[in-house]
Every structure is written in C-alpha cells, then in structure tokens.
C-alpha angles and dihedrals in degrees: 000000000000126000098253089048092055090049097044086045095056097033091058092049086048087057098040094242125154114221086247089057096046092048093043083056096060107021106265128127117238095254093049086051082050094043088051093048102050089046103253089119117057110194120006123218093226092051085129079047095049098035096049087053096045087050094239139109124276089228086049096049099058097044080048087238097142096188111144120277116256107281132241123232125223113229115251096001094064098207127137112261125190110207106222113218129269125255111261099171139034123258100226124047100249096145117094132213101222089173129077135160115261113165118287135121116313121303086014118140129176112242107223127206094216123046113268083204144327151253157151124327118224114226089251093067092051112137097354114141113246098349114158149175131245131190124244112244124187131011091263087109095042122160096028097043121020121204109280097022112130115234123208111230126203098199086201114037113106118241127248128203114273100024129126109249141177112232123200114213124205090258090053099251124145125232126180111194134144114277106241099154159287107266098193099290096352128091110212123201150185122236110188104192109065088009107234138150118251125208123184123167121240088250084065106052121066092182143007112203139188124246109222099183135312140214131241111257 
C-alpha cells in the first residue's frame, strides 16, 4: 500500500465513508477509490478533490502526512473554522445513463430513451432538465475518455470549438467526439485515436451536447 493510499484509507474510515460515497464526492468510481487504496493506483487525478473532501492538503495527502488543513478564521471571533467542502455530487442517483455499447462501428453506442441505470448527478447538472449521462465504448477518444468511463451530458448547452460533445445521429446512435464546427451543413468533428477528421451532414445529426465531466471508469 502507498502513502497516500494508507492516508486516503484511514481518513475515509475517520470520517465513516464508504468507499461508494468518497468516490461519489469527487468523481471516482468505487474501484478506482479501492485501487487507489490498496496501492494499484500511484497519483490520482482528483487528489484537490479528494483532499478537499478528506479535510487535508493536497501537498499532505500525497506525503501521506494527514495532518489538518490549515485552518480559516472567522472575522471578529477569532476561532479556528474548518470549511467543509462543498457538494460536488449529488447524494441519490437521479441521473440516468441513457447509452450503452451495442455493437456498431468503434466508439458507437445506442441512445436509449429510458436509463439503462443510474447514478450520481455533478453539481454542474444540478437542476438541468433531462441531462443525462452515457458510457464511453471503444479507444477512438484515448487518451481523454477510456472505455467504460461515464461521461456527464448537458442536453442544451451550446457547443464551443474544441470541446468534447455527444452527437446524436439519425439512427440514434451516439458519437463523442471533439467540436470543431459547423461548416454550413456539415458537422465537423475531432477523433483523437487514431486522430482523424469527421464530417457528418446536418440530415444525419438529431443533437449535439455538451460533455460536463466525466468519471473514470
């Protein structure tokens, strides 16, 4: 077990998480919280996350020296206050999957009108009318989205170049793939693995949504 395993391991258990919860908090899946913990994984990417929710420094953390971070006072009482972290998902699972593989060329998915599943909502999605989430098939998004990671969808915020989207074809298909432009009638889109250019005409999408975030599968 690492250093910053044991510390993330014991400070869980001080605070009565469950591995689900903690990784809920900080948008990491409960195997990626035990991988972590039993020191198959070295540095996490959400170690703020993770450090902010566990009420230690960053820098500590990840010498596994859990001492308290440095505390905030209150103007005029002068006592030591501790700012507990913000929420940054939701506690229930309310927000549905509606994607899953089935076949298809690579990085397809089927778009489903009911949720497959569901899980928790980032704080970004709060309140947001029919958001939803969709899991990554296929390598042709490597290295920003792995197969199997879950990725958070805004159905109404309007793409900007560069960002990463999920287009629904005609078919009802689901494509994520990097926003490049509309080029008159033609979508035109990034694939990063291997890297290629993607063209689709306007007959052939239905939506173009935004990607929030996403969580490691």
């Amino acid at each position: 077990m690492t250093l910053i395993g044991q510390a993330v391991s014991r400070l869980r258990k001080e605070k009565g998480y469950s591995q689900q919860q903690l990784g809920s908090m900080v948008g990491m899946s409960q195997q990626a919280i035990d991988r972590l913990e039993s020191g198959r994984t070295g540095h996490p990417r959400k170690i703020v996350q993770l450090a902010r929710v566990l009420g230690v420094s960053p820098d500590g953390l990840e010498r596994g020296d859990i001492l308290p971070a440095a505390p905030v006072l209150t103007e005029g009482s002068g006592q030591p206050i501790i700012p507990l972290p913000a929420p940054v998902f939701s506690l229930g699972r309310d927000l549905p999957v509606l994607g899953r593989a089935q076949g298809g060329a690579e990085g397809n998915l089927v778009m489903e009108e009911g949720a497959i599943d569901w899980t928790f909502r980032p704080a970004d999605l709060a309140g947001v009318r029919d958001a939803f989430a969709v899991y990554v098939t296929g390598t042709s998004m490597v290295p920003k989205y792995q197969d199997g990671d879950l990725v958070y969808v805004h159905p109404s915020r309007p793409p900007r170049r560069d960002r990463f989207v999920l287009v629904e074809t005609s078919d009802h298909r689901g494509l994520i793939k990097q926003f490049i432009k509309w080029d008159e009638d033609i979508l035109v889109l990034r694939q990063l693995n291997p890297e290629d250019t993607i063209r689709l005409p306007r007959a052939r999408v239905l939506r173009v949504m935004l990607i929030i975030g996403s969580m490691d599968g």
